[in-house]
C-alpha positions in Angstrom: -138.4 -122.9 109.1 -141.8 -123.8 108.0 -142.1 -126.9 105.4 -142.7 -124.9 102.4 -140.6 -121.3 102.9 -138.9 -119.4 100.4 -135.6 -118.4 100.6 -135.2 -115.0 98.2 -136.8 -117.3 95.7 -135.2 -120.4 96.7 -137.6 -123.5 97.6 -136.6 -125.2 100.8 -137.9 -127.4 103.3 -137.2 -128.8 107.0 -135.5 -131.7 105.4 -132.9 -129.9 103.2 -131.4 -129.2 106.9 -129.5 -132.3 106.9 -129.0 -132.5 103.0 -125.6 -131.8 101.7 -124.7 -128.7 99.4 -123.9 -128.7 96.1 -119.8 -128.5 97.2 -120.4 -130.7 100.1 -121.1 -128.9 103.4 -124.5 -130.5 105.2 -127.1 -127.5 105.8 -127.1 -128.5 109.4 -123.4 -126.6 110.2 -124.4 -123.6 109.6 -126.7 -122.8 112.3 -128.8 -119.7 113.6 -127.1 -120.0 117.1 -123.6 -119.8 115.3 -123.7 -116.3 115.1 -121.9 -115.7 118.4 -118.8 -117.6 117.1 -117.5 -114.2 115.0 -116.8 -110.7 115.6 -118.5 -109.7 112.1 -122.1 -109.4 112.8 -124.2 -112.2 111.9 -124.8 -112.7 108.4 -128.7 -112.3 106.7 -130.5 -115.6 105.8 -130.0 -115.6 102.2 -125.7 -115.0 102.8 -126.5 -118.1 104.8 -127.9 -120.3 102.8 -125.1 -119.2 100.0 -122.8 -120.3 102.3 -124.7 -123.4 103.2 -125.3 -124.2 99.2 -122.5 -122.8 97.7 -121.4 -121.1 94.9 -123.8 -122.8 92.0 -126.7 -121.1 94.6 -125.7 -117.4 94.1 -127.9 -116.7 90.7 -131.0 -118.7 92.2 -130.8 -116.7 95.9 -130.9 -113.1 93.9 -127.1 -113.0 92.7 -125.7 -112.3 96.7 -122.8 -110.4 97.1 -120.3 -111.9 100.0 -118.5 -109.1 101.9 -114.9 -109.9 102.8 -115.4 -111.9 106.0 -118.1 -114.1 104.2 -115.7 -114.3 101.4 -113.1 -116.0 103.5 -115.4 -117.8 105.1 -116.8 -119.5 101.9 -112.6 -119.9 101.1 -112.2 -122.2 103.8 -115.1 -124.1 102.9 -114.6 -124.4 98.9 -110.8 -125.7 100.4 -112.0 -128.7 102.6 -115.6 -129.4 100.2 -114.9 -128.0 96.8 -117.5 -126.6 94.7 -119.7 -129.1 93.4 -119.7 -132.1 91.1 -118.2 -134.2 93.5 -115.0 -132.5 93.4 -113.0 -132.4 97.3 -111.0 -130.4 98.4 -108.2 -128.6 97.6 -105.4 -128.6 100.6 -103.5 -131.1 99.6 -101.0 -132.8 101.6 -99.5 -129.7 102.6 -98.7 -129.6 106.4 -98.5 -126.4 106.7 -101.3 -124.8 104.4 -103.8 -127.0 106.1 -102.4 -125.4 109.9 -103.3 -122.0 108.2 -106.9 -123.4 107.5 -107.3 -125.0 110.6 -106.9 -121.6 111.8 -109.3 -120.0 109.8 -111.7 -122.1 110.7 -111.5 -121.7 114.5 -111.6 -117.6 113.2 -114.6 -118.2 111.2 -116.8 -120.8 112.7 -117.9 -121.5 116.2 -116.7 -124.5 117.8 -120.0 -126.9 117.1 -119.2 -126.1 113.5 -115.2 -126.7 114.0 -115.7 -130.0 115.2 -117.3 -130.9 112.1 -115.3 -129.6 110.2 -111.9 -131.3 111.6 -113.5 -134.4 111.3 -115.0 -133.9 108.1 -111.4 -132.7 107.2 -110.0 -136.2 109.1 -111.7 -138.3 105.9 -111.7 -136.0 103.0 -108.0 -134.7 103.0 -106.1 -137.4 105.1 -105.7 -134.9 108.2 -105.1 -138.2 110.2 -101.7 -138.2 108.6 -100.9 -134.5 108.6 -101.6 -134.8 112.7 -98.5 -136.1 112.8 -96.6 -132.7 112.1 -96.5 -130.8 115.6 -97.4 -127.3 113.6 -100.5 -129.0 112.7 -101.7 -130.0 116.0 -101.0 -126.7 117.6 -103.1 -125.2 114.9 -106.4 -127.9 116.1 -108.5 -127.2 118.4 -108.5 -130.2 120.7 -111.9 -131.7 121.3 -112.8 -135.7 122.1 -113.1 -136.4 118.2 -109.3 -135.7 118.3 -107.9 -136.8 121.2 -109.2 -140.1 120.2 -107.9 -140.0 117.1 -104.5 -139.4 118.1 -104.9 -141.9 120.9 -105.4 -144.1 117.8 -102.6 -143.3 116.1 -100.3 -143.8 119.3 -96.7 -144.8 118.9 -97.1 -143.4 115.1 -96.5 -140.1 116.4 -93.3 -139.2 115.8 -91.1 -138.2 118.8 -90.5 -134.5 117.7 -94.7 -134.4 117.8 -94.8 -136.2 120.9 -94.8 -133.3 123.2 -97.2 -131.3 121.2 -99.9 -134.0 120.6 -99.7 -135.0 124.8 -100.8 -131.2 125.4 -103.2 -131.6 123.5 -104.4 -134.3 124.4 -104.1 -132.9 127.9 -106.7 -129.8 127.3 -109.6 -131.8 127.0 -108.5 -134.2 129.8 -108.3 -131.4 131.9 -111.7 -130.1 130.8 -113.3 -133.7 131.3 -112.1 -134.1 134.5 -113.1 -130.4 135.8 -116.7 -131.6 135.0 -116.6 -134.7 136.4 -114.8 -134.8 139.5 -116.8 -133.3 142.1 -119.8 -134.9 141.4 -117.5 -138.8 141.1 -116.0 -137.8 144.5 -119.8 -136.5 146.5 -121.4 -139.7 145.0 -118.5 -142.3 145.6 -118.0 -141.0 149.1 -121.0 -140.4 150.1 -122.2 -143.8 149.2 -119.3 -145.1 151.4 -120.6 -143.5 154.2 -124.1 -144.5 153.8 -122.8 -147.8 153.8 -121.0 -147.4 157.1 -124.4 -146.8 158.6 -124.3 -148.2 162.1 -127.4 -148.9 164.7 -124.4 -149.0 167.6 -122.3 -145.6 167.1 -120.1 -144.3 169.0 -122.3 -141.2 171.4 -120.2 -138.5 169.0 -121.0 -140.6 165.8 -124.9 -140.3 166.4 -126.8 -139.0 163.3 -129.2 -137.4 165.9 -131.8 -136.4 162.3 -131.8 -139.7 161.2 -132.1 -141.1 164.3 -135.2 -138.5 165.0 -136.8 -139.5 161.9 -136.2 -143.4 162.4 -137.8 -143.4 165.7 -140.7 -140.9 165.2 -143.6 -143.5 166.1 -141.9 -143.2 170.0 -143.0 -139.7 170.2 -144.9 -138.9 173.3 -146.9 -135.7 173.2 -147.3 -135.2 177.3 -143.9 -134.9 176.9 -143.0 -133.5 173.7 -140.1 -135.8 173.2 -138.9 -138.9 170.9 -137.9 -142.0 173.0 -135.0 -143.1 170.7 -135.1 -146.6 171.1 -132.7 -147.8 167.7 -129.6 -145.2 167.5 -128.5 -144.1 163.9 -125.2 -143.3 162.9 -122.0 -143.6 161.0 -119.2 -146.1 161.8 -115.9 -144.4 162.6 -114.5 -142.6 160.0 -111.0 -144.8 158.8 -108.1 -144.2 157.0 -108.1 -147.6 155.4 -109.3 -148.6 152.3 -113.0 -149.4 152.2 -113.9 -150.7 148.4 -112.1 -151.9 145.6 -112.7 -150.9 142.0 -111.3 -152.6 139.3 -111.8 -150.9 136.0 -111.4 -153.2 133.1 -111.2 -151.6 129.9 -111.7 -152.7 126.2 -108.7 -151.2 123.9 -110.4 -152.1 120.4 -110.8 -149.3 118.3 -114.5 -149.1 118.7 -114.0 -148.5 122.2 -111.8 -145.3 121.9 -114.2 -142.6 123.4 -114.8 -145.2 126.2 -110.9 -145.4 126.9 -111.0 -141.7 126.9 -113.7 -141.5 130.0 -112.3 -144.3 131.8 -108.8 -142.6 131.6 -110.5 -139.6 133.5 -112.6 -141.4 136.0 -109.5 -143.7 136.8 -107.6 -140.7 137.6 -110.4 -139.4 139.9 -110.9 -142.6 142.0 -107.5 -142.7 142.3 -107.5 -139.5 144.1 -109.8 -141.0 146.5 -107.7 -143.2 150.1 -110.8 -144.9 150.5 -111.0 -146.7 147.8 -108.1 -148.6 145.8 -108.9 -148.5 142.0 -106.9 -150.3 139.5 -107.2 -149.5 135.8 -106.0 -152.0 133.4 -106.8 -152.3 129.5 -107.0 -155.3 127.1 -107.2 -156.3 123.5 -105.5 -159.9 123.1 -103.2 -159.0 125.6 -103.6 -158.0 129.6 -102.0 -154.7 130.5 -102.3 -152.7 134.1 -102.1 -149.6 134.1 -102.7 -148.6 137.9 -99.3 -147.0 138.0 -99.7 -144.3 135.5 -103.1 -144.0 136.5 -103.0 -141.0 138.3 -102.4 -139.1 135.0 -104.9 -139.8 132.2 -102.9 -138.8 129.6 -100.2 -141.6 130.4 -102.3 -143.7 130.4 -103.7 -142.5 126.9 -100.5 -143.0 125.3 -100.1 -146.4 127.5 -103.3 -147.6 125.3 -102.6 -149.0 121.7 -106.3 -148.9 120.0 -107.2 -151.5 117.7 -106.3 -155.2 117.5 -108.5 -158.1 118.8 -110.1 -158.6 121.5 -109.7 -161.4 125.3 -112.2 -160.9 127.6 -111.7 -164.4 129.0 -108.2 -163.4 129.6 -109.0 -160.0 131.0 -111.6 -161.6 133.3 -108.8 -164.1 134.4 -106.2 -161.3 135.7 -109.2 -159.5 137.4 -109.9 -162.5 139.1 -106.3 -163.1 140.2 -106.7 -159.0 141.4 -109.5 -159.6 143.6 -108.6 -160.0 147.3 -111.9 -159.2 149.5 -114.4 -160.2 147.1 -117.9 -158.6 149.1 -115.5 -155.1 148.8 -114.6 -155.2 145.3 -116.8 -153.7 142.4 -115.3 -154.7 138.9 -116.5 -152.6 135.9 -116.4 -154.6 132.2 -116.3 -152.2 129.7 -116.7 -153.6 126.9 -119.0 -154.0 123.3 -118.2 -158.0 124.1 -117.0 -158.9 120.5 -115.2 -161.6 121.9 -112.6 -163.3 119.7 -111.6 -165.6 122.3 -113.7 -168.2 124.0 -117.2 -166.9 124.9 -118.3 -170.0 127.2 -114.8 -169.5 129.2 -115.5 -165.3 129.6 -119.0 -166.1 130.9 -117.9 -169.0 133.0 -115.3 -166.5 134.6 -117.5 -163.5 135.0 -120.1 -166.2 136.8 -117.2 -167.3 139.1 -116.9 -163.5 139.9 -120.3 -163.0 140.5 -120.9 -166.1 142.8 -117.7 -165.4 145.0 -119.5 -162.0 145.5 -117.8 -159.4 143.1 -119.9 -157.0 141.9 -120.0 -157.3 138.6 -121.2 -154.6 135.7 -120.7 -154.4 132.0 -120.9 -151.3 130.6 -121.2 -151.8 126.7 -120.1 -148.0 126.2 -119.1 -145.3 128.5 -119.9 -142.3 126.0 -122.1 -139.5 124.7 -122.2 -141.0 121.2 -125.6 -142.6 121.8 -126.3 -146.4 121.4 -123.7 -148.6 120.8 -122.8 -151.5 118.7 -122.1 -154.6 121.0 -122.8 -158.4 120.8 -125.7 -158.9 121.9 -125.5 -162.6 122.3 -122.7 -162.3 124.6 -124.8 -159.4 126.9 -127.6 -161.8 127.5 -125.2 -164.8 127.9 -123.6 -162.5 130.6 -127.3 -160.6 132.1 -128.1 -164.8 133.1 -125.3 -165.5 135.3 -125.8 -161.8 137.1 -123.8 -159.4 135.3 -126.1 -156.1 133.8 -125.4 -155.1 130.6 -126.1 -151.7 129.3 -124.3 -148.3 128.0 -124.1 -145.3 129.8 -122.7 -141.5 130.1 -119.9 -140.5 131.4 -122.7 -137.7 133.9 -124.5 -140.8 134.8 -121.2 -143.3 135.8 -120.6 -141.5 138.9 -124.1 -142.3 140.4 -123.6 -146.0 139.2 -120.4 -146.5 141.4 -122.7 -144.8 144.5 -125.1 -147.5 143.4 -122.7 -150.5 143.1 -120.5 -149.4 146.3 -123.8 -149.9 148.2 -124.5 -153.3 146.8 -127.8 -151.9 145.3 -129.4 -153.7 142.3 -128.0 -152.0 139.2 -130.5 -153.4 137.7 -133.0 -151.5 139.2 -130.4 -148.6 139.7 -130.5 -148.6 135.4 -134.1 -149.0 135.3 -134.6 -145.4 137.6 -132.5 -143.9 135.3 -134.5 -145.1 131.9 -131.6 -146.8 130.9 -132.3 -150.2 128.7 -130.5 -152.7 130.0 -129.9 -156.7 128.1 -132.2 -159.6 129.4 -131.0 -162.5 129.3 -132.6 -165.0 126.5 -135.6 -167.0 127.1 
C-alpha cells in the first residue's frame, strides 16, 4: 500500500499496519495472503479493513455490508477484542464456549492468523487456565506458542487432561522432528566420517576421488596417469561409539522454546550408535534425562519450567559425565542468568575446556530472534574458550558437524553471520 492511499474514503498509511483497531485486533493479522485459509472467496479491501478496524469503521468505509461468513468472522473477533473503548472480550471463563471459538477460528482464519490469535487469547481471557479442560485442548490447534505453554504449566494439568495435552503436545514434536532429522543425521554422520579420514586405509577403504584430487601434481602426461604417492580414505567403519554429546539444558521459563528444540534434537542423536548423547536439564537442581530421551514428549513433561537457575552445579555433573574428554562435545544452553556463583561456573566451564571438552554456549536455540542473556557472564565465558551466541534450530545441525570435527566454532559462527560474544577488554 502506498503511504498516502485511500481506503473507500478512509486515510491510511504503511504504518497503520501494525497499529491496533479500534476493538483491539493489530492491522497486521489480516493479511492479503490469508485468503487461502477459507472456502468463501476472499473478501474486497474495504470488508477487510472493517474487519481489521472494526465496527466504529463501517460509516467511514461507505457503510459495508458483511455477508454471513464475514459476519461470523467479525463474531469471533468482537468475542476475543471487543469493540472498542478498551473494552475485552467477551468469553468468559466458560470452558466450553471458548472450545467452540477456538473452533471458529481455525474455520475462519488461516493458521498465521490462529496463532495470534490463541496467544492473544492466552493474555486477554486467561486461556492458560481454561487449557487445563481436555475439551479445550482438543479444540487448539497445537503450534510451539502452545506446546510451550503447556510445558509451563506441567504437573498443573490435571490427570483427566493429561492424555489429551501429551497428544498435543506430540503433533508439533512430530512435525519438528520430520524437519529436522535428516538433515541432524547427514551433518552429524557425515562429519564423523570426515573425521575418520585416514592416509593408511585399508586397499577397500581407499577414497580413490580424493585420493585423485590430493595427488594431482604427480600426474605424468607420457603416461596419462596420477602416481598416488599419499593414499586417502576412511578408517573402518565401527560399531562403537565415536563422540559424546552432552546436551545441557536451561529449564527457566525464558528458556521454554529452547527446551522444546533440544527435546527434538535429543531424541534424534539418540537415534544415532555412533554417538552417545545425554540430555539433562537444570534450574537450581540437576536432572538427567537420557532415559526418556528417546521420546521428546517425556521429556517435556520431565521439565518443570521456571524457578532459578545453577549453572555451576550443572557444569559440575557434566564434568562428572565426561569420560574421554577429546570425544565429548558439551552444549550449554543457556541465557547465563546465573543465581549461583559466576566465578565457580566459569572456573568449571575453563576446567572443561582445558581437559579438552568442546565447549559451546548457545544463549538460545530458537526462531524467536535475539535473545535476552547476561552478557557479563558470555564474555566472562568467550575468555576462557567457550563461544557464546544464539542460534536456529536449521542451523544446530551444521554446528554439531562443526564441533564433532574439532573446528573453530568460532569461525564456524562467523561463516554463518552469526554474532557471537567477545570477551571484554
Amino acid at each position: 500500500m502506498d503511504d498516502d492511499e485511500q481506503v473507500d474514503g478512509v486515510h491510511v498509511d504503511d504504518e497503520r499496519a501494525g497499529e491496533v483497531r479500534a476493538d483491539g485486533v493489530r492491522a497486521d493479522e489480516v493479511r492479503d495472503d490469508d485468503a487461502a485459509a477459507a472456502d468463501a472467496p476472499a473478501p474486497d479491501r474495504a470488508t477487510r479493513w472493517r474487519l481489521v478496524l472494526g465496527a466504529p469503521a463501517e460509516e467511514g468505509l461507505g457503510g459495508v455490508t458483511l455477508d454471513a461468513d464475514d459476519a461470523r468472522r467479525d463474531a469471533v473477533l468482537r468475542e476475543l477484542y471487543g469493540e472498542g473503548g478498551g473494552r475485552r472480550g467477551g468469553l468468559g471463563g466458560s470452558s466450553p464456549r471458548v472450545a467452540r471459538w477456538l473452533g471458529d477460528i481455525r474455520a475462519y482464519f488461516p493458521s498465521s492468523v490462529v496463532q495470534v490469535m490463541q496467544e492473544d487469547a492466552m493474555t486477554r481471557l486467561g486461556l492458560r487456565e481454561l487449557l487445563l479442560e481436555p475439551e479445550m485442548m482438543a479444540a487448539v490447534q497445537p503450534d510451539l506458542d502452545l506446546v510451550t505453554t503447556l510445558v509451563g504449566l506441567g504437573r498443573v494439568v490435571p490427570e483427566h487432561s493429561r492424555e489429551t495435552a501429551r497428544r498435543v503436545v506430540r503433533t508439533v514434536t512430530d512435525e519438528l522432528e520430520e524437519r529436522l532429522r535428516a538433515r541432524t543425521v547427514q551433518a552429524v554422520t557425515g562429519a564423523l566420517d570426515r573425521s575418520a579420514r585416514t592416509h593408511r586405509p585399508r586397499p577397500g577403504d581407499v577414497d580413490w576421488g580424493a585420493t585423485i584430487v590430493a595427488n594431482l601434481r604427480h600426474y605424468l602426461p607420457e603416461h596419462r596417469t596420477v602416481v598416488p604417492e599419499r593414499l586417502v580414505g576412511h578408517a573402518r567403519r565401527t560399531s562403537q561409539v565415536q563422540r559424546d554429546v552432552v546436551l545441557l539444558v536451561d529449564q527457566s521459563g525464558s528458556m521454554a522454546e529452547s527446551v522444546v528444540y533440544s527435546s527434538v534434537f535429543g531424541a534424534v542423536l539418540a537415534s544415532l550408535r555412533s554417538v552417545a548423547t545425554r540430555l539433562v536439564v537444570f534450574d537450581t537442581e540437576v536432572v538427567d534425562l537420557t532415559d526418556a530421551m528417546d521420546d521428546p514428549v517425556d521429556v517435556l513433561f520431565g521439565v518443570q519450567l521456571g524457578g532459578g537457575t545453577d549453572i555451576r552445579r550443572a557444569l559440575a555433573y557434566a564434568q562428572g559425565l565426561v569420560e574421554r574428554p577429546t570425544e565429548t562435545v558439551l552444549v550449554l544452553i543457556s541465557d547465563l542468568y546465573e543465581g549461583g556463583i559466576a566465578e565457580e561456573m566459569v572456573a568449571r566451564a575453563a576446567a572443561l575446556v582445558r581437559s579438552g571438552v568442546t565447549v559451546v554456549a548457545l544463549l538460545a536455540l530458537s526462531d524467536s530472534g535475539a535473545p535476552s542473556y547476561d552478557h557479563r557472564h558470555a564474555a566472562a565465558l568467550a575468555e576462557v574458550g567457550v563461544p557464546a551466541f544464539a542460534c536456529t534450530p536449521d542451523l544446530f545441525p551444521d554446528l554439531m558437524a562443526a564441533a564433532i570435527e574439532r573446528r573453530d566454532i568460532g569461525q564456524w559462527a562467523a561463516a554463518q553471520g552469526i554474532v557471537t560474544t567477545h570477551a571484554d577488554g
